[in-house]
C-alpha positions as a LaTeX table, in Angstrom:
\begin{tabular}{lrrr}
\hline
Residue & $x$ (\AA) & $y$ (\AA) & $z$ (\AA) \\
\hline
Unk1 & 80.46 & 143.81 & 44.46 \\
Unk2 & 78.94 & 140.78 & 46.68 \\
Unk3 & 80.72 & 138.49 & 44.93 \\
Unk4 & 83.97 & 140.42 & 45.90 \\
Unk5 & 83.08 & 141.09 & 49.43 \\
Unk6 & 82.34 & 137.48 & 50.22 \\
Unk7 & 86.11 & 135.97 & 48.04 \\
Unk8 & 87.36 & 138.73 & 50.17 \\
Unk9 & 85.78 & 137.73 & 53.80 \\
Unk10 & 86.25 & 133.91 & 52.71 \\
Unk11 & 90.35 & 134.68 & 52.03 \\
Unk12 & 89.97 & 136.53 & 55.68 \\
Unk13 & 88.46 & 133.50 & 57.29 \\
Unk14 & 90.82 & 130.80 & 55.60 \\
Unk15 & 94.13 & 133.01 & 56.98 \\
Unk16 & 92.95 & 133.31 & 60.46 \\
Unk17 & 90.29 & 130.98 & 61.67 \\
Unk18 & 91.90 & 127.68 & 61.27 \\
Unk19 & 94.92 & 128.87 & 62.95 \\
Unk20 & 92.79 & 130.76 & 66.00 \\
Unk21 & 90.47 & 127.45 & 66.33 \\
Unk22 & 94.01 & 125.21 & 66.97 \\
Unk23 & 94.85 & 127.28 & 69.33 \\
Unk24 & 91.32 & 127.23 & 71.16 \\
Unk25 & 91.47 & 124.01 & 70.92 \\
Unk26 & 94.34 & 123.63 & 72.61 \\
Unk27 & 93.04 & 126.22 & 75.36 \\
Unk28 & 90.16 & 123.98 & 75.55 \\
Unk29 & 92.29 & 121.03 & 76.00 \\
Unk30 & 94.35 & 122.69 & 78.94 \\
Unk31 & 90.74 & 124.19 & 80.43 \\
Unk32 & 89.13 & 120.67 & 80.62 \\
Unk33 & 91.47 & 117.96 & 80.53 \\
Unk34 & 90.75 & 118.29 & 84.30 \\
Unk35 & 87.79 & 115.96 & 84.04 \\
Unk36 & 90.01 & 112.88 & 82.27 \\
Unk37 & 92.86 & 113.49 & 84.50 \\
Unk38 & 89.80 & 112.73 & 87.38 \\
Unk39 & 89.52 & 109.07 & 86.04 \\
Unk40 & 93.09 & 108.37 & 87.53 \\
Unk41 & 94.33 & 111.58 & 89.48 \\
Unk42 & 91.42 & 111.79 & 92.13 \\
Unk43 & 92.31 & 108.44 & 93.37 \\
Unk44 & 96.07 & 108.80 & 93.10 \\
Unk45 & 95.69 & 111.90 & 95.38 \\
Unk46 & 93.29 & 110.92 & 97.66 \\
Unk47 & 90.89 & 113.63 & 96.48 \\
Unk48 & 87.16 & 114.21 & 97.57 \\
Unk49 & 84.51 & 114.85 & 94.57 \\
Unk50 & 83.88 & 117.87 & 96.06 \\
Unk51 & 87.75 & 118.83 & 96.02 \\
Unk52 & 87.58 & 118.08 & 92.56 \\
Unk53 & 84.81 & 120.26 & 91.88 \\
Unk54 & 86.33 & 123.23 & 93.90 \\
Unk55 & 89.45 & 122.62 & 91.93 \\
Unk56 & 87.27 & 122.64 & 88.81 \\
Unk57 & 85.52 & 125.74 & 89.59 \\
Unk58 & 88.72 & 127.73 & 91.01 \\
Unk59 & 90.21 & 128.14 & 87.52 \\
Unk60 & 87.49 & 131.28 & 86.81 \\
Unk61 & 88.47 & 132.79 & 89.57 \\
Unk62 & 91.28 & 133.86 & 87.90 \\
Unk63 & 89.71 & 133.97 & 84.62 \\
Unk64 & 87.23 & 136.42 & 86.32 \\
Unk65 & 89.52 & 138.32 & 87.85 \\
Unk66 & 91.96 & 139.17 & 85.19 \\
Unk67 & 89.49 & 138.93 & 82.06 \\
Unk68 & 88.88 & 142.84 & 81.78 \\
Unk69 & 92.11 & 144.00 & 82.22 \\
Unk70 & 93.87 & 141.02 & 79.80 \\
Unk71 & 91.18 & 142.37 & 76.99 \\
Unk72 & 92.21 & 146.00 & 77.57 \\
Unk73 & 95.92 & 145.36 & 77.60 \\
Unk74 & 95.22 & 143.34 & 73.86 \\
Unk75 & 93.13 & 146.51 & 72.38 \\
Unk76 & 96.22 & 148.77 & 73.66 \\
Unk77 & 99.13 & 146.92 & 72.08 \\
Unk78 & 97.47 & 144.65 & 70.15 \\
Unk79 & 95.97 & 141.00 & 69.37 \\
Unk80 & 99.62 & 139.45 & 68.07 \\
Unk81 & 101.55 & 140.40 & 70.71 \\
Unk82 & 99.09 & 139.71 & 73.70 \\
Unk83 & 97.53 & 136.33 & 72.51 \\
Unk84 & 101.00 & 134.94 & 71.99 \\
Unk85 & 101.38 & 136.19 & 76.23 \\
Unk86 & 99.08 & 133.75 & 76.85 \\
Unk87 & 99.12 & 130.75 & 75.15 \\
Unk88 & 102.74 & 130.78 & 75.93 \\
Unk89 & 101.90 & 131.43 & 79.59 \\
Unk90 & 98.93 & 129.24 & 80.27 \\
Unk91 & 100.94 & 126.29 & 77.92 \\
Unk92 & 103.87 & 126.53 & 80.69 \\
Unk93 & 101.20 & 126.59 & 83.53 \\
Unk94 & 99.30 & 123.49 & 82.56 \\
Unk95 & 101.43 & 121.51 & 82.02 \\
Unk96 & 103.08 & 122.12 & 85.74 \\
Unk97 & 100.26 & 120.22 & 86.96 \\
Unk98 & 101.62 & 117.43 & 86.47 \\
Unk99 & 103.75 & 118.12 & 89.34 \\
Unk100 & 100.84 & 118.68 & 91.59 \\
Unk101 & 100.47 & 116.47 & 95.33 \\
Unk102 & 98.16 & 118.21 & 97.14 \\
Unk103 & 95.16 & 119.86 & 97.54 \\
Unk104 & 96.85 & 123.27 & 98.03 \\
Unk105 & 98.69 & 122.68 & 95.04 \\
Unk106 & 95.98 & 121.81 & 92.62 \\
Unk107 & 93.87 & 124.83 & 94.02 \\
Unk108 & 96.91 & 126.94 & 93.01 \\
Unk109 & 98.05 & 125.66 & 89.33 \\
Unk110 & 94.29 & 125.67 & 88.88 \\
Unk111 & 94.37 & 129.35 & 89.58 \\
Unk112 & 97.16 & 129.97 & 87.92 \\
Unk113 & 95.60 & 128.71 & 84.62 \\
Unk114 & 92.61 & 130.76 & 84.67 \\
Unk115 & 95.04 & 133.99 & 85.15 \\
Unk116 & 96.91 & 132.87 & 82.11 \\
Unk117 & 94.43 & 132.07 & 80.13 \\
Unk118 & 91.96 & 135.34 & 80.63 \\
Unk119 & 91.41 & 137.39 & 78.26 \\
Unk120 & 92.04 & 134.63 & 74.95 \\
Unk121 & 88.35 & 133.74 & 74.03 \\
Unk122 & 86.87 & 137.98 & 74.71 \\
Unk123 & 90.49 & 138.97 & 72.89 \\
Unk124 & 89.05 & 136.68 & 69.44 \\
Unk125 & 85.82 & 137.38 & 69.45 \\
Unk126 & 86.95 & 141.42 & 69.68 \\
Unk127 & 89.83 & 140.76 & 67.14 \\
Unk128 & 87.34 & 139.00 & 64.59 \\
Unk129 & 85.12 & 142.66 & 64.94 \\
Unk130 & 87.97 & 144.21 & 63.04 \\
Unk131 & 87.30 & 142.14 & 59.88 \\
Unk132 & 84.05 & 140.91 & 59.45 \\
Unk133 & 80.54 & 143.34 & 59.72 \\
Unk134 & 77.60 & 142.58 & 62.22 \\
Unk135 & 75.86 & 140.99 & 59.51 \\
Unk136 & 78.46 & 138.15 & 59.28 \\
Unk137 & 79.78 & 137.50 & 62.34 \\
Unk138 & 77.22 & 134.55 & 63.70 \\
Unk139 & 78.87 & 132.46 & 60.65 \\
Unk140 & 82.23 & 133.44 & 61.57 \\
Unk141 & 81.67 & 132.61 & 65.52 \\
Unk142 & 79.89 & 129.26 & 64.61 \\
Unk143 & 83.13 & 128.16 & 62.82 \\
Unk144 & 85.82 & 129.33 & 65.60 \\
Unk145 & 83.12 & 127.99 & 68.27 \\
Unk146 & 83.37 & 124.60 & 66.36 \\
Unk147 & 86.98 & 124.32 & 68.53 \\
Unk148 & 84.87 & 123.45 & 71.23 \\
Unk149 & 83.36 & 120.95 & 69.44 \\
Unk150 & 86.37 & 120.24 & 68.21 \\
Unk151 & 88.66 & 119.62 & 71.13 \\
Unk152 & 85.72 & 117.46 & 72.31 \\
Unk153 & 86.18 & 115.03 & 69.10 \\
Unk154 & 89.69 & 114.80 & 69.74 \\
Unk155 & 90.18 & 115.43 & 73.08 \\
Unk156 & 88.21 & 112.52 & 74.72 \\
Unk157 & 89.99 & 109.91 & 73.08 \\
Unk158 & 93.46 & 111.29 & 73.28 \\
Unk159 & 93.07 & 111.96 & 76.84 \\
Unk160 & 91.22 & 108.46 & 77.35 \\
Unk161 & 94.25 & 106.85 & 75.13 \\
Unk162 & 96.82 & 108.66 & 77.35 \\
Unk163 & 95.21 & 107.82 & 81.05 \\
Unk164 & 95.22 & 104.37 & 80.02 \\
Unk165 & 97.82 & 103.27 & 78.15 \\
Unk166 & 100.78 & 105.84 & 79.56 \\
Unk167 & 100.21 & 104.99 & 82.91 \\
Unk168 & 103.69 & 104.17 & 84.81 \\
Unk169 & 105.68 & 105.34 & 81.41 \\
Unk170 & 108.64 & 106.76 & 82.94 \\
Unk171 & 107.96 & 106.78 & 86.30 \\
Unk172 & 105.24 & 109.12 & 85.39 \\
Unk173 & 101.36 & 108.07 & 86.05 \\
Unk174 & 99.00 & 108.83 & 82.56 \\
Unk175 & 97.18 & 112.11 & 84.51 \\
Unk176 & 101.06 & 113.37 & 84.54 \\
Unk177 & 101.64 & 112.82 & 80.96 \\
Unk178 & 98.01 & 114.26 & 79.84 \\
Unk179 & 98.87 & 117.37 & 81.21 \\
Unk180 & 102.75 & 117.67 & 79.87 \\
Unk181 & 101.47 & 116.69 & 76.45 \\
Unk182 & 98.54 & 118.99 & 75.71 \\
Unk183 & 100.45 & 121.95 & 77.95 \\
Unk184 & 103.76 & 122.62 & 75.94 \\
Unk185 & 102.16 & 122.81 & 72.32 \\
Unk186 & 100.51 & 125.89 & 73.60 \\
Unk187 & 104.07 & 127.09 & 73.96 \\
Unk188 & 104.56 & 126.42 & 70.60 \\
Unk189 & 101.39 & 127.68 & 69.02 \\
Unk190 & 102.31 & 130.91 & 71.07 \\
Unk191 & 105.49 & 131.75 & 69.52 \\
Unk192 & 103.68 & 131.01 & 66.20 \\
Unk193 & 101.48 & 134.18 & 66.86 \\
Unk194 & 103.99 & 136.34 & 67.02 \\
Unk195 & 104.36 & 135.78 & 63.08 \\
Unk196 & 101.31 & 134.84 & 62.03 \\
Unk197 & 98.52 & 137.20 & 63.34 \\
Unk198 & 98.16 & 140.75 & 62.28 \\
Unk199 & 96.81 & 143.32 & 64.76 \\
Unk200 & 93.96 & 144.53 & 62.05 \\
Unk201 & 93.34 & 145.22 & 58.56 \\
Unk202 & 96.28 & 147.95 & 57.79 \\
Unk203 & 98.25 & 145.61 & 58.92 \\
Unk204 & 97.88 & 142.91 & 56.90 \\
Unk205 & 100.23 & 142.45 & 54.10 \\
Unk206 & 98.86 & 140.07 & 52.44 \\
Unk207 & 96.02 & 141.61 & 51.46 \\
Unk208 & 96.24 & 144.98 & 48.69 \\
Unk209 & 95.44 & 148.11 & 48.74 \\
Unk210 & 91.99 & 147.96 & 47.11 \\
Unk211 & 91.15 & 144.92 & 49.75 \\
Unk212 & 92.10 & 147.24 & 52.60 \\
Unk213 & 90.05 & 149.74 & 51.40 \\
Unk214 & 87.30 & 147.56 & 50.93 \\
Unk215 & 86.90 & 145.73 & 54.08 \\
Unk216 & 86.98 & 148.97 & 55.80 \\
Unk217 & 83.56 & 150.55 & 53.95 \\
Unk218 & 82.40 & 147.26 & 54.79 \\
Unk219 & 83.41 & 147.53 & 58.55 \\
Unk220 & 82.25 & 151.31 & 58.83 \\
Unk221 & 78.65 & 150.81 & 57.23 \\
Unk222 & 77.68 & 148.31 & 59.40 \\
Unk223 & 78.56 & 149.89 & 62.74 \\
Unk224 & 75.71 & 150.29 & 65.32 \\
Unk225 & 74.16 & 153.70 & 65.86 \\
Unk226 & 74.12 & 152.61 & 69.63 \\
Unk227 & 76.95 & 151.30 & 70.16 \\
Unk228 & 79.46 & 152.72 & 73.14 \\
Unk229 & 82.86 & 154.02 & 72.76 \\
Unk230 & 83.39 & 154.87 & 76.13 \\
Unk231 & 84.07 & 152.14 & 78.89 \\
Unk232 & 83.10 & 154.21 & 81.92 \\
Unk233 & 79.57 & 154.71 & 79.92 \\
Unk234 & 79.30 & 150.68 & 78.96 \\
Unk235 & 78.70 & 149.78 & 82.80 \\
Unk236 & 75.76 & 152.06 & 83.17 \\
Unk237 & 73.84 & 150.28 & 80.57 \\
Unk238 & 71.39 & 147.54 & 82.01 \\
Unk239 & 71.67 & 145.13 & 78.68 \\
Unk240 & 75.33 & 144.30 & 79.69 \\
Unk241 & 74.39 & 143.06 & 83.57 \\
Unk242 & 71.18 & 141.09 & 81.64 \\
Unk243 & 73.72 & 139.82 & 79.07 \\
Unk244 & 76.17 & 138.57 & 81.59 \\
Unk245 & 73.45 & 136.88 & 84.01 \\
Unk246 & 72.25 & 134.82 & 80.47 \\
Unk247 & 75.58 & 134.51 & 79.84 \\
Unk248 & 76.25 & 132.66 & 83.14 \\
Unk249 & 73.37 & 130.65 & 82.80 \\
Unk250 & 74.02 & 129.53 & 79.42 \\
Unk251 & 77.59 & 128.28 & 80.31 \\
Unk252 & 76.29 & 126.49 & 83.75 \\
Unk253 & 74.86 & 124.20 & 80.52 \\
Unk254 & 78.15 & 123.89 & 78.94 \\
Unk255 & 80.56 & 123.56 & 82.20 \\
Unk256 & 78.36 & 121.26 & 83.31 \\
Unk257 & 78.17 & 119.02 & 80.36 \\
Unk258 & 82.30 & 119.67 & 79.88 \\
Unk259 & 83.42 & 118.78 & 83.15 \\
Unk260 & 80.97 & 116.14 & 84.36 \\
Unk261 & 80.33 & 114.33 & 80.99 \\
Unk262 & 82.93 & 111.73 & 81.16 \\
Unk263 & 82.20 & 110.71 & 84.73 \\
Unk264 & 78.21 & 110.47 & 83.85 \\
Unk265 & 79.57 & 108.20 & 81.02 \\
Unk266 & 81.44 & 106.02 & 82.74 \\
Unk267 & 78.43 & 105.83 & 86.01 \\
Unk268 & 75.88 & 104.72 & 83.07 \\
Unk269 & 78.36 & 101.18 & 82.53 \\
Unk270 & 81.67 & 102.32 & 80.51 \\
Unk271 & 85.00 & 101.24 & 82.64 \\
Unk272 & 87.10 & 101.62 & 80.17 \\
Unk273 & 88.95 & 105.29 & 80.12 \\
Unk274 & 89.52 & 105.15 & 76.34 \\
Unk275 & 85.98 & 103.94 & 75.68 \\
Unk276 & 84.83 & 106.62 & 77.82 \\
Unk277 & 87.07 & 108.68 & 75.46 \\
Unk278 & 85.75 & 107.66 & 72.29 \\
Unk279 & 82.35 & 107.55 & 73.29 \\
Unk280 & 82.77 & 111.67 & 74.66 \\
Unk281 & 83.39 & 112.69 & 71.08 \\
Unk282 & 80.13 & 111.79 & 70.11 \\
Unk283 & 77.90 & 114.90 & 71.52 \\
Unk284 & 80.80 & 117.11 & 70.22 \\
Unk285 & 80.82 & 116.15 & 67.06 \\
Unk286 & 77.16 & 116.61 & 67.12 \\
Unk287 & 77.14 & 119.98 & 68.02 \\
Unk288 & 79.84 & 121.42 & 66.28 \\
Unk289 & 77.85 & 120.44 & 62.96 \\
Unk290 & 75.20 & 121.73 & 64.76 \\
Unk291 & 76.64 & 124.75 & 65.29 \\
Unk292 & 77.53 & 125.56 & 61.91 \\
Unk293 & 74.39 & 125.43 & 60.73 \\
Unk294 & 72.86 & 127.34 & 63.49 \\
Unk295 & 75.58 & 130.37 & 62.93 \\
Unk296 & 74.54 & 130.14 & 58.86 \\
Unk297 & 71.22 & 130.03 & 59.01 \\
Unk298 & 70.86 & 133.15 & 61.79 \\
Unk299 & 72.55 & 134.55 & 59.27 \\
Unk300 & 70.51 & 133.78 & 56.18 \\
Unk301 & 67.81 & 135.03 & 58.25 \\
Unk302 & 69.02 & 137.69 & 60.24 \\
Unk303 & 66.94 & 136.26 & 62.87 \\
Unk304 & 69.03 & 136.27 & 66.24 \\
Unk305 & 66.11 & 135.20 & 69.46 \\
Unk306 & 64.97 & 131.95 & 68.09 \\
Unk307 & 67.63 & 130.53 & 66.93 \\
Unk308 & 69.53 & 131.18 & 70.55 \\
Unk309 & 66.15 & 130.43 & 72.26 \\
Unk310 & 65.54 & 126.93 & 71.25 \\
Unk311 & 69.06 & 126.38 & 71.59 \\
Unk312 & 69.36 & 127.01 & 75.02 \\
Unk313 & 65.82 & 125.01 & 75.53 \\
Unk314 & 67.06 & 121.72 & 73.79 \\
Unk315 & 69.91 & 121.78 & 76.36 \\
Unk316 & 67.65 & 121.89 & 78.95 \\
Unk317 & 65.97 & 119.01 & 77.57 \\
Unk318 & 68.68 & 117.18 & 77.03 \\
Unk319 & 70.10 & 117.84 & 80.79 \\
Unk320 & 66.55 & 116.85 & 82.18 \\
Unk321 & 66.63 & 113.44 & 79.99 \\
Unk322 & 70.00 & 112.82 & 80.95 \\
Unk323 & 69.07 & 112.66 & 85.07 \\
Unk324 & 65.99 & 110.44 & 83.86 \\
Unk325 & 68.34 & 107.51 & 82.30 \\
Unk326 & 71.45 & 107.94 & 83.30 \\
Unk327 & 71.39 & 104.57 & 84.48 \\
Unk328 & 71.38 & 103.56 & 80.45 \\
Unk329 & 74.43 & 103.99 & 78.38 \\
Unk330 & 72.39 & 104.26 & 74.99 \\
Unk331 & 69.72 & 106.75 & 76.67 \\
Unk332 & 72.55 & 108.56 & 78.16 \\
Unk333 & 74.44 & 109.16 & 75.12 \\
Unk334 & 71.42 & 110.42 & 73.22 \\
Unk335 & 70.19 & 112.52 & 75.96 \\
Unk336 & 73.78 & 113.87 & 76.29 \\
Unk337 & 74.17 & 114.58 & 72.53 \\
Unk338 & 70.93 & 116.86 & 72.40 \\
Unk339 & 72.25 & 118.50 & 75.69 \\
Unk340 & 75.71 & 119.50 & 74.00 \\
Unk341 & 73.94 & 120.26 & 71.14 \\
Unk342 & 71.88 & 122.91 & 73.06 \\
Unk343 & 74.28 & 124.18 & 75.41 \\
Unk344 & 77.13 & 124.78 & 72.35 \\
Unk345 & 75.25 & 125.98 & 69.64 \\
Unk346 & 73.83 & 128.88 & 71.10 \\
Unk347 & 77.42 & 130.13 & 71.56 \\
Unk348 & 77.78 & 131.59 & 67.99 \\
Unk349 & 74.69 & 133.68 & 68.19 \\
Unk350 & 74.78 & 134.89 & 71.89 \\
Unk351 & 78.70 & 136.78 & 70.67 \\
Unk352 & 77.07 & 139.08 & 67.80 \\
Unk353 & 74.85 & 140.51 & 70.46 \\
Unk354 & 77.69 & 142.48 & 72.48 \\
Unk355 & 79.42 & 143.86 & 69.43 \\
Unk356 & 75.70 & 145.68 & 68.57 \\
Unk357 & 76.30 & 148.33 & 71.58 \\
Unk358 & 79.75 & 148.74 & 71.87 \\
Unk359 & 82.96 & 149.89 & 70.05 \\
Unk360 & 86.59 & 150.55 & 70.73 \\
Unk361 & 88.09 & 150.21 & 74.26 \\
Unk362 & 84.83 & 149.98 & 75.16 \\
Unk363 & 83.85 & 146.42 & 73.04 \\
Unk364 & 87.23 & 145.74 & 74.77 \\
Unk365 & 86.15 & 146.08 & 78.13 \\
Unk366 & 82.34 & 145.27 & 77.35 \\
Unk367 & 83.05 & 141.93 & 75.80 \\
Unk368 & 85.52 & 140.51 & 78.50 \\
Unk369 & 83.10 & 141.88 & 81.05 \\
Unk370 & 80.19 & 139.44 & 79.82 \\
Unk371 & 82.68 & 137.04 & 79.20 \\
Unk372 & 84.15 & 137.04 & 82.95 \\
Unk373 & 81.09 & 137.45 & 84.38 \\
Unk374 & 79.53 & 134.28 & 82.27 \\
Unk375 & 82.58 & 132.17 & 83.23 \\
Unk376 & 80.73 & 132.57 & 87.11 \\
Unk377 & 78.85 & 129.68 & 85.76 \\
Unk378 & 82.04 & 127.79 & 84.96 \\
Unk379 & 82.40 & 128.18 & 89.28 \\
Unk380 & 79.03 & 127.55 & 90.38 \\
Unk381 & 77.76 & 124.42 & 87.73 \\
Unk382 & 81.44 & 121.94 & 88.51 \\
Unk383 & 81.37 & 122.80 & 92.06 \\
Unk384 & 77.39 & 122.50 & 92.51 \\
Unk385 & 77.55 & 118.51 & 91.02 \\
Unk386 & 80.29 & 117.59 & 92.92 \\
Unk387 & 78.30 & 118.96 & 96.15 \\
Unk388 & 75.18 & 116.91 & 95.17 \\
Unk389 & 77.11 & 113.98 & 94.49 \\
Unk390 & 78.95 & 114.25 & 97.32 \\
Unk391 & 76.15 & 114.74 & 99.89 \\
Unk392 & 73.48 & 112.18 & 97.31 \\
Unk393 & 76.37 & 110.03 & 95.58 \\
Unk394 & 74.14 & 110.20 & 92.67 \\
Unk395 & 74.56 & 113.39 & 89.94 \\
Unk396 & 70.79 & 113.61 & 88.64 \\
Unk397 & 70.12 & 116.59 & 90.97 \\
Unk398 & 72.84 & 118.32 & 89.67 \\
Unk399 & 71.66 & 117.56 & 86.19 \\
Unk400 & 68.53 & 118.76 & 86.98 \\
Unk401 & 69.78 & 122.14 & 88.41 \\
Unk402 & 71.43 & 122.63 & 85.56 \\
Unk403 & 68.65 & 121.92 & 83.06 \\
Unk404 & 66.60 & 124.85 & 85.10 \\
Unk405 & 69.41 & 126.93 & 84.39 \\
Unk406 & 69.02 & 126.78 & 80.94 \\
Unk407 & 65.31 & 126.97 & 81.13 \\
Unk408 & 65.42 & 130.40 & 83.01 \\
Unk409 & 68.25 & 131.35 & 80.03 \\
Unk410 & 65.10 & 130.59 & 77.24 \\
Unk411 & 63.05 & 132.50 & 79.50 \\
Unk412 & 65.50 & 135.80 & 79.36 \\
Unk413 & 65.80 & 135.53 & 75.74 \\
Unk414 & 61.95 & 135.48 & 75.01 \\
Unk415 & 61.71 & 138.12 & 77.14 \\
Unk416 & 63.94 & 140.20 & 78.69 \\
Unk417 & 66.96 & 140.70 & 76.35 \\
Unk418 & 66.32 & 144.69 & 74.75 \\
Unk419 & 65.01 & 143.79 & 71.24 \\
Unk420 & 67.72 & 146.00 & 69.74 \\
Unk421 & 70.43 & 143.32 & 70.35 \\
Unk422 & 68.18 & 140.50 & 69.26 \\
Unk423 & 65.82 & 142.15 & 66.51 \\
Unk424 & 66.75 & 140.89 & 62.67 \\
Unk425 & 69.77 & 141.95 & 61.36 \\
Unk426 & 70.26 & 142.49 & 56.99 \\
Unk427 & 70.67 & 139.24 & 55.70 \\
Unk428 & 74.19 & 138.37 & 54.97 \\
Unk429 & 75.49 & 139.84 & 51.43 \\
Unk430 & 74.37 & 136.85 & 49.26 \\
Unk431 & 70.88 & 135.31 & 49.51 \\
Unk432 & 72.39 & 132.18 & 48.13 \\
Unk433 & 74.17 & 130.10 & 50.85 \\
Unk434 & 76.30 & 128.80 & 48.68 \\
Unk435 & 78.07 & 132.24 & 47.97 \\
Unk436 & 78.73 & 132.46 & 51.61 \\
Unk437 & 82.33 & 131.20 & 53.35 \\
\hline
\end{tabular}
């Protein structure tokens, strides 16, 4: 019977996940290319660092704005349909930057990205709760969270490659061609959901009869005795407001890293935008094999706090280091690496907690709740370092606001977070790692 379960969840994984993590990455690419178009755009346009950073942080607005209502339109007519909507819409949206010439303008598009995009990342982690059980689901989110990794690995260097070698190629500067050339694919990825995805397991036909059957025991045994079905309920319970605060704490770590890393790269030395690039993939790649083995072995374990914990605390450490030497391009890379580490590895664990206390319209609504109201930090940690290095013209108070961030985020896991969302879960169906997807 394991060994069914787990040929059945891997045969889940292998149809879905590698398609949903290009298209995050890609999301990701059209989120943050922002911070590479900076290298060339900001003095094109005449921009201020703290324009930048408002222009930075105005895309969740609109992600926080239309979050909750993008999930609940996806659990009412369903994941294929509504994740197509927006990649096609935020693909067409992002890449109209290019056209941007003011500040107006780039507050706008910027906007106008975070409305098109709302509701993707909440919509996956809900759609993966209609295949895979509690007691898998830290593996499953370590391996779609590895598309931020991922989009880090590939991302810097493409973007580097494109601001400085596509530069003036037709009439168009490289910022203009970075955002045309990771915008329209999203197009294309979109219309690709429409035949690819399947809005849950009855759906599927690929899978039999007997497989159906099976996933669903599977799914129904493992269902929370406290978990919410009703949305109007889910915002009278206290552990989703303590959930979103960490939540918005925890991504001050990785906003801050995301947007700001390739300018604290080049300040340590590196003039080169392609260097800069290359050199950017390194604390990605880092933590997205990092982040595997974080999601596995919470897993193994069923321990949830510590392994989220000492994430969040290594981040901290890593943000702290990084103000210290930021004047050294080897010390800055290292502390850098342990901060990304930190600040992305703790992803996979933090998204089984929701799923514990809700269900149905209201895991809709729940989930993209915590998830809009965690993208705050996405507003306050881009804007806040381009304040400090406006008024300083130095980042390393910035850094350091940030590492406190994540140090109050350890301190809410130890403890304030209910021990019901963090207490050990049954270990995942095979004791033997190797069994596992």
């Amino acid at each position: 019977m394991t060994e069914n379960i787990q040929t059945l969840y891997r045969k889940v994984l292998l149809r879905f996940i590698p398609f949903l993590i290009v298209c995050f990455v890609f999301a990701y690419f059209n989120r943050v290319n922002i911070s590479f178009a900076k290298l060339e755009m900001q003095s094109d346009l005449g921009f201020s660092d703290a324009a930048y950073g408002l222009g930075a942080s105005i895309f969740f607005v609109g992600y926080f704005l239309f979050e909750v209502p993008s999930n609940l339109i996806l659990h009412r007519v369903g994941a294929r349909r509504w994740i197509a909507r927006i990649m096609i819409t935020w693909g067409v949206v992002s890449a109209s930057m290019m056209f941007v010439t003011t500040e107006t303008q780039f507050y706008v598009v910027r906007f106008l990205i975070g409305v098109a995009e709302a509701g993707f990342l909440p919509g996956v982690v809900l759609y993966l709760t209609y295949w895979f059980p509690a007691r898998e689901r830290a593996k499953v989110n370590s391996v779609f969270f590895t598309a931020i990794a991922i989009s880090g690995v590939i991302g810097g260097p493409v973007s580097g490659f494109v601001i400085s070698q596509m530069h003036s190629f037709m009439g168009l500067r490289g910022w203009q061609w970075l955002f045309l050339i990771e915008g329209l694919p999203c197009v294309l990825l979109g219309l690709i959901c429409l035949r690819f995805l399947d809005d849950g397991i009855d759906a599927a036909r690929w899978l039999t009869h007997q497989e159906k059957i099976l996933l669903r025991k599977n799914l129904d045994t493992t269902k929370d005795a406290q978990a919410t079905h009703s949305v109007a309920h889910l915002f009278r319970r206290p552990e989703v407001l303590l959930l979103s605060v960490l939540y918005i704490l925890m991504l001050m770590g990785l906003y801050g890293f995301t947007f700001w890393a390739p300018q604290l790269i080049k300040n340590s030395g590196v003039s080169d935008p392609f260097n800069v690039g290359l050199l950017s993939a390194i604390p990605y790649a880092a933590a997205g094999i990092a982040m595997v083995w974080v999601g596995r072995h919470s897993d193994q374990t069923g321990e949830r706090k510590w392994h989220m914990a000492l994430c969040v605390l290594l981040g901290a450490l890593g943000y702290l280091l990084s103000g210290l030497f930021a004047q050294s391009t080897l010390l800055s890379m290292t502390a850098l690496t342990l901060a990304a580490i930190g600040v992305i590895a703790c992803l996979s664990v933090f998204w089984t907690m929701p799923p514990r206390m809700m269900a149905g319209a209201a895991a809709a609504g729940g989930i993209a709740f915590i998830n809009s109201m965690g993208n705050l930090g996405g507003v306050i940690s881009p804007y806040m370092v381009g304040k400090v290095v406006s008024v300083t013209h130095s980042p390393v108070y910035g850094l350091y606001a940030i590492a406190a961030a994540s140090l109050l985020a350890f301190i809410m896991i130890v403890w304030m977070i209910p021990a019901h969302l963090i207490s050990r879960e049954p270990k995942a169906s095979s004791d033997n790692p190797s069994d596992n997807f």
